[in-house]
N, C-alpha and C positions, 0 to 999 in steps of 0.2 A: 679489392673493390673500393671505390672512393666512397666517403662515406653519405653524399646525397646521394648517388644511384642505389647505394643501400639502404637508406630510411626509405627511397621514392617505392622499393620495391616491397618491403615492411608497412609501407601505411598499407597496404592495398592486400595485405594477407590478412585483416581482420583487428580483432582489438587487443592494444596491446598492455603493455604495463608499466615497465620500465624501461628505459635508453640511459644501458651506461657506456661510456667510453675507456677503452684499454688500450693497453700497449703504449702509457705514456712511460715517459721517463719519471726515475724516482725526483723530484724534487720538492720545497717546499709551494712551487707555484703551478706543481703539478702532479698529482698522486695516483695512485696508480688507480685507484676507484674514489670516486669523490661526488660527495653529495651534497656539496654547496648550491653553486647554479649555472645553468648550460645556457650557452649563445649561440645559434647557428646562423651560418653562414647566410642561406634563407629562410627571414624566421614565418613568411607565408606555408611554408611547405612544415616547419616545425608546427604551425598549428591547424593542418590535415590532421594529425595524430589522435586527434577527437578527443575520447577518452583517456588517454594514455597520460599516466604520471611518469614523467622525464625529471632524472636524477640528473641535471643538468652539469656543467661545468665550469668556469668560470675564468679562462686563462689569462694569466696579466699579458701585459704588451709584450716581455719575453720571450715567448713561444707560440704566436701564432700559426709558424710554419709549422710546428709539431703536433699542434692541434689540427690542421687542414689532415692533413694525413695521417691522422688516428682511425682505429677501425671503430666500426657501433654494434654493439651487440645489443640483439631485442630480445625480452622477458616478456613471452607470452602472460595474459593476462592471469591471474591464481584469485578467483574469486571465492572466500569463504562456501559450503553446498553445507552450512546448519542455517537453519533459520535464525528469525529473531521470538523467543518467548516472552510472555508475557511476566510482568516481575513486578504483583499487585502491591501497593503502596496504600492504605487507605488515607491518609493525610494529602498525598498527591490527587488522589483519587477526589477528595473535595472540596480541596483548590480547583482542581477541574472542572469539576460540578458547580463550584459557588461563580468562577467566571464567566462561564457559557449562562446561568441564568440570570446577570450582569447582563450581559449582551440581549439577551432573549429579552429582555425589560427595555432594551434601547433601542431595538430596531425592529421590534415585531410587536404588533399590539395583542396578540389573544394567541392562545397554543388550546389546540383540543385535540381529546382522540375520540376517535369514534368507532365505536366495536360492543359487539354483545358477544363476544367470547369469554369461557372463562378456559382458564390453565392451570391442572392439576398439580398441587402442589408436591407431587411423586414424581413427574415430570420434568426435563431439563427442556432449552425449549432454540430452535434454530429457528433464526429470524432473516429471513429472506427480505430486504428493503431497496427500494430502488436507492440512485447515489448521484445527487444531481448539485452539491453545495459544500461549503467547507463546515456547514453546523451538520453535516449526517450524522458522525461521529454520534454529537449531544444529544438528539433527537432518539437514537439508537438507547444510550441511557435515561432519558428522561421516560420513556417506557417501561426500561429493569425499573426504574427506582417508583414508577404511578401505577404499574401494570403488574410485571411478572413477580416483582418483588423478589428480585434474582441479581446472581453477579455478572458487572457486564463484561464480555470480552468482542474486542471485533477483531477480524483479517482484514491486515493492510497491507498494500505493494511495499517489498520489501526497501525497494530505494525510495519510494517516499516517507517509509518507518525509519529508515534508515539518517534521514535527516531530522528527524523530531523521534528521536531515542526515551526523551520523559513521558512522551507517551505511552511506553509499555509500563509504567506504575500503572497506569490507569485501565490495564487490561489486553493491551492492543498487542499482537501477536502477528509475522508476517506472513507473507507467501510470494513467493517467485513463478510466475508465469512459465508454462514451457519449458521446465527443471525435472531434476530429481527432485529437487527441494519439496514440489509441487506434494508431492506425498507425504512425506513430511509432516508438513504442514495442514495435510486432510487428518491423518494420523494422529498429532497435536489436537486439534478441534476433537475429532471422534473419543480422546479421552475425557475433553472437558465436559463434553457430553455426557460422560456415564455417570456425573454429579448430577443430580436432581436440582443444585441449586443455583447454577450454571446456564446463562444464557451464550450462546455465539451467532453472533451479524456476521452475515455474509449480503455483500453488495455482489449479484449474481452477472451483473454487469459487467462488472471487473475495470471499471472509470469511469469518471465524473460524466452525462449527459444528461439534457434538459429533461425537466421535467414532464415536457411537452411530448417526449416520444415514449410514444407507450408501447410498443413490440421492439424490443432489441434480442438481441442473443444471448442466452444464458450461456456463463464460463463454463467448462468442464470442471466438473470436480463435486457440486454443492449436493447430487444426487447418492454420490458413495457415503454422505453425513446423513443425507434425509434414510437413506433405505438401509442404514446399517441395520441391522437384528440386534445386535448385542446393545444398541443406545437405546432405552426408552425413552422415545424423543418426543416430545410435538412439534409440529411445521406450523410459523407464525409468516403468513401476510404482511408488510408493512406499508404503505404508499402514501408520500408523505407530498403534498404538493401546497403549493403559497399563491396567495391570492389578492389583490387590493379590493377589491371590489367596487363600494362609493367612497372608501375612506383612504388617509395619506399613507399609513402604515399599512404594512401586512398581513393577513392573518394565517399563522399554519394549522394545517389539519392533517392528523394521524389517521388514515384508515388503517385498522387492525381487524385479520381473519386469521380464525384456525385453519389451516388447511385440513382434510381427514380423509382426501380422497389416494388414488395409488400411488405408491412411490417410488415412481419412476422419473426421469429427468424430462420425457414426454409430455408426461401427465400434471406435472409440477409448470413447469413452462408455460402451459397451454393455460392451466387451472388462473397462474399468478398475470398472465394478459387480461387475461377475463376478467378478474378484481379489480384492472386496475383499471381497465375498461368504466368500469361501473362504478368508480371513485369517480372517475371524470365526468359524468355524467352528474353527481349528487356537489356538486360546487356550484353552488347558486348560493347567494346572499342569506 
């Protein structure tokens, strides 16, 4: 088979991994596996390949002809199925904390919460928050540290943890959508849970949208952490929305509820619209 009718047929079976080339001669300008860098013939169609890391090739002017007619062998895709854990660092942890309140001083004029809750210090505590900015993370902790007076940990998309790895000194722990991982990673949380001194954020969302919409869809999963038995858990409210009102800067406000009602994923949904419902109505000057 030539070897563009065979990549052409390879892109289109799904994601791949690796493209390496065999059946060269042994020589020094051409090995029999090599993982220098590959040129293809059309390199429009080499970048179809999406995802795909290609172990490319690199053949000097000597053997073009023997590269045209080498075969392509594709390496199905072998994505890790462990998650990412959290690997608490307290030093990292407030580097963290001292630059997000750096920032929170530069571009936000006032931070409140507002809540008559209180949370049993026997208690571990699962914080349901919407997830509409890149400071939720900090907002998430700035709660542990004014409120729960707890440790923070949050679940993040695995490929977005996956590119800010320092992040997991500071608590953050992943999960994979649509996996086996998916359990995992419930599993993971439902331990941290059985600490009393242990918070975990979950954004029920499961991505970034505006603050502005207030009924979305809860992810699957947050309901097997809220109604475990074996966690003495409390279910925490969070709904954090920004506001100018008459002045240049912003101000954020933390609405914070206990939840205490059934625990189910129905009832939880229904309960956490409602709250948030009635934040948006109490934002006036």
């Amino acid at each position: 088979m030539e070897p563009d009718t065979f990549l052409d047929s390879a892109i289109h079976s799904g994601n791949l991994s690796v493209v390496l080339f065999r059946n060269l001669p042994a020589s020094p300008f051409a090995p029999h596996r090599s993982n220098a860098s590959a040129q293809f013939a059309h390199p429009e169609r080499a970048a179809l390949v999406g995802n795909a890391f290609v172990l490319f090739l690199r053949i000097p002017f000597r053997t073009p002809r023997i590269a045209r007619h080498s075969l392509v062998e594709i390496v199905p895709d072998k994505k890790s199925e462990r998650m990412i854990k959290a690997n608490y660092n307290h030093i990292s942890l407030g580097f963290y904390s001292s630059w997000f309140r750096v920032l929170q001083k530069i571009h936000f004029r006032k931070i409140s919460v507002i809540t008559e809750a209180v949370f049993p210090e026997d208690q571990s505590v699962l914080l349901l928050q919407n997830h509409f900015s890149y400071y939720d993370g900090y907002w998430s902790m700035y709660l542990c540290n004014k409120i729960f007076r707890r440790r923070f940990h949050v679940m993040m998309l695995e490929e977005e943890l996956a590119k800010r790895m320092f992040l997991t000194r500071c608590g953050v722990f992943s999960v994979r959508k649509n996996s086996r991982e998916l359990i995992e990673s419930l599993n993971y949380a439902a331990g941290l849970l059985q600490n009393p001194r242990n918070v975990v954020t979950i954004y029920p969302s499961g991505e970034i949208i505006s603050h502005h919409v207030q009924n979305f869809t809860f992810q699957q999963g947050f309901s097997r952490l809220a109604g475990d038995k074996k966690n003495h858990t409390a279910v925490a409210f969070a709904v954090i929305l920004v506001d100018h009102f008459s002045l240049a800067r912003p101000e954020i406000r933390i609405y914070l509820e206990s939840y205490t009602g059934e625990r189910t994923a129905e009832a939880i949904e229904k309960a956490y619209h409602s709250f948030y419902q009635s934040c948006i109505l109490k934002q006036t000057e």
